[in-house]
C-alpha positions as a LaTeX table, in Angstrom:
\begin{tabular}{lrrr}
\hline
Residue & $x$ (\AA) & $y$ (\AA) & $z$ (\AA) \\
\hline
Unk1 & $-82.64$ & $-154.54$ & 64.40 \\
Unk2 & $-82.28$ & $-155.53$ & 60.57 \\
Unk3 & $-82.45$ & $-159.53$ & 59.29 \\
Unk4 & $-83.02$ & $-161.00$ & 56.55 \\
Unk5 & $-85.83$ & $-163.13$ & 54.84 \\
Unk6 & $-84.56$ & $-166.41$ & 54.44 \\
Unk7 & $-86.14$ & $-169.18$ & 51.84 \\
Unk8 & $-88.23$ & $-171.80$ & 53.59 \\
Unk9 & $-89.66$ & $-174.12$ & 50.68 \\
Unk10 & $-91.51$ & $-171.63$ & 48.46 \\
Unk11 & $-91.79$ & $-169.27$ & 51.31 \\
Unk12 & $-89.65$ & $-166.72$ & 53.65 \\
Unk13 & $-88.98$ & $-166.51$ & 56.86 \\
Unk14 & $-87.21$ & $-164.45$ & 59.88 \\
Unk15 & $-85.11$ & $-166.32$ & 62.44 \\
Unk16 & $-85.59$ & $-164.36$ & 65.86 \\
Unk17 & $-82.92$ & $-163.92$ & 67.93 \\
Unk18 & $-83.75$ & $-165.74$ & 71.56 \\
Unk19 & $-84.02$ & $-162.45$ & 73.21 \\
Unk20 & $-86.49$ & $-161.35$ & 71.27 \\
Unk21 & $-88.36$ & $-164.34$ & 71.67 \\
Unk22 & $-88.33$ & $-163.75$ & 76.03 \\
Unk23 & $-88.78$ & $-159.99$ & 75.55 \\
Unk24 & $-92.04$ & $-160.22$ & 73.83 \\
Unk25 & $-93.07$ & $-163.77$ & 75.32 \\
Unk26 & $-93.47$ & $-165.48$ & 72.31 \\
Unk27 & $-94.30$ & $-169.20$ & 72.29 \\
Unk28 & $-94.03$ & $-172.32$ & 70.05 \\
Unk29 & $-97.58$ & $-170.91$ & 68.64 \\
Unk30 & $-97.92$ & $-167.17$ & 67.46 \\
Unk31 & $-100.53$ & $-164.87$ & 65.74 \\
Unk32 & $-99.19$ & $-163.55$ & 62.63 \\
Unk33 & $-101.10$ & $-159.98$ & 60.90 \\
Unk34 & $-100.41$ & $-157.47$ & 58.52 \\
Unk35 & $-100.90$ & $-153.64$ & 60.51 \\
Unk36 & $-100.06$ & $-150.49$ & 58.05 \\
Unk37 & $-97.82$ & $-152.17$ & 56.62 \\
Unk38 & $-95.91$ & $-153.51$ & 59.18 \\
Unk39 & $-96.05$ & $-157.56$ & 59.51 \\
Unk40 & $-96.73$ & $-158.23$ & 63.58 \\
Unk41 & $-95.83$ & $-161.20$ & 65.37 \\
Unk42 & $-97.52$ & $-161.05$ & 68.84 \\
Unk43 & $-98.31$ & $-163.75$ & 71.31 \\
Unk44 & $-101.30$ & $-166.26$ & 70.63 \\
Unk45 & $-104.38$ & $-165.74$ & 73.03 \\
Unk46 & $-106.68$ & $-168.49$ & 73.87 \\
Unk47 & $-109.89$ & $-168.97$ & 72.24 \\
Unk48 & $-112.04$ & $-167.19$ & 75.34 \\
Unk49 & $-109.02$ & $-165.25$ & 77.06 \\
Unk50 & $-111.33$ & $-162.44$ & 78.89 \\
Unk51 & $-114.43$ & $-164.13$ & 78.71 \\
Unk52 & $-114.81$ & $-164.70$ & 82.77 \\
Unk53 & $-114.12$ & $-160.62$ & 83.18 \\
Unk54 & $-116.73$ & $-159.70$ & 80.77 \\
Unk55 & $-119.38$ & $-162.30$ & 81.98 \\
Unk56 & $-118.86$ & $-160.78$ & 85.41 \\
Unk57 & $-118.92$ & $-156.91$ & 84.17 \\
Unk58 & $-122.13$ & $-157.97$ & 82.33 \\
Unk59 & $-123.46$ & $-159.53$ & 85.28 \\
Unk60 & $-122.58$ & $-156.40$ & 87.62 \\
Unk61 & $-124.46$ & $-154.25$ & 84.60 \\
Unk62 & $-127.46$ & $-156.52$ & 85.22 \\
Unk63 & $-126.94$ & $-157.13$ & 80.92 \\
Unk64 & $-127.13$ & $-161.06$ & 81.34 \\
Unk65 & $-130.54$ & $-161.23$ & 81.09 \\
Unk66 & $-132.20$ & $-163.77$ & 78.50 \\
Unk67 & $-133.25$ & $-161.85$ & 75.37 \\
Unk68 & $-136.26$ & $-164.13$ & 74.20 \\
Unk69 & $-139.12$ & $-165.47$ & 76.79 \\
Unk70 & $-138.15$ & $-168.90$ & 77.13 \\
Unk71 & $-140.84$ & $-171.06$ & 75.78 \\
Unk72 & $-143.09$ & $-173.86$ & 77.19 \\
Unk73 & $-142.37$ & $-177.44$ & 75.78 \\
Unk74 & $-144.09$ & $-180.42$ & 76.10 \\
Unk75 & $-141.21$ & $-181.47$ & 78.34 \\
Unk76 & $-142.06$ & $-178.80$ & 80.85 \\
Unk77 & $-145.77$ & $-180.60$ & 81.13 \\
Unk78 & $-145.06$ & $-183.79$ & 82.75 \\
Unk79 & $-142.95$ & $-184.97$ & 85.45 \\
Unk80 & $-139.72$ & $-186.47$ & 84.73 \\
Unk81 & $-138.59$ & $-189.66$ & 86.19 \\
Unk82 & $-134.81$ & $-190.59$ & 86.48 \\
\hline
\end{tabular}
């Protein structure tokens, strides 16, 4: 499908067509890149998408193990009282 840039301000943009838009899933927020050459326009992921699968593949590797010994405070020496 050609379009054309058209001026926003001092910058371009592309008007997508609303079938686009439900084809690829697109949102009111998007990530925007540059790939060989070819701008992409793909749908925004959240911050931690996939971090609750990879915790739990970690875990099943037995890789979620602390990586320093954890250290004795002068907290750890008395009894607390709430």
């Amino acid at each position: 499908m050609k379009t054309r840039l058209i001026r926003i301000g001092n910058s371009r943009g592309v008007r997508l067509p609303k079938a686009v838009i439900a084809q690829a899933g697109l949102t009111e927020e998007v990530e925007l890149g540059v790939r060989d050459g070819a701008v992409v326009i793909a749908r925004a992921t959240s911050v931690r998408s996939g971090w609750a699968d990879a915790a739990r593949q970690m875990h099943q590797r037995d890789g979620d193990r602390l990586l320093d010994t954890p250290a004795q405070t002068s907290f750890d020496e008395k009894e607390w009282e709430w």
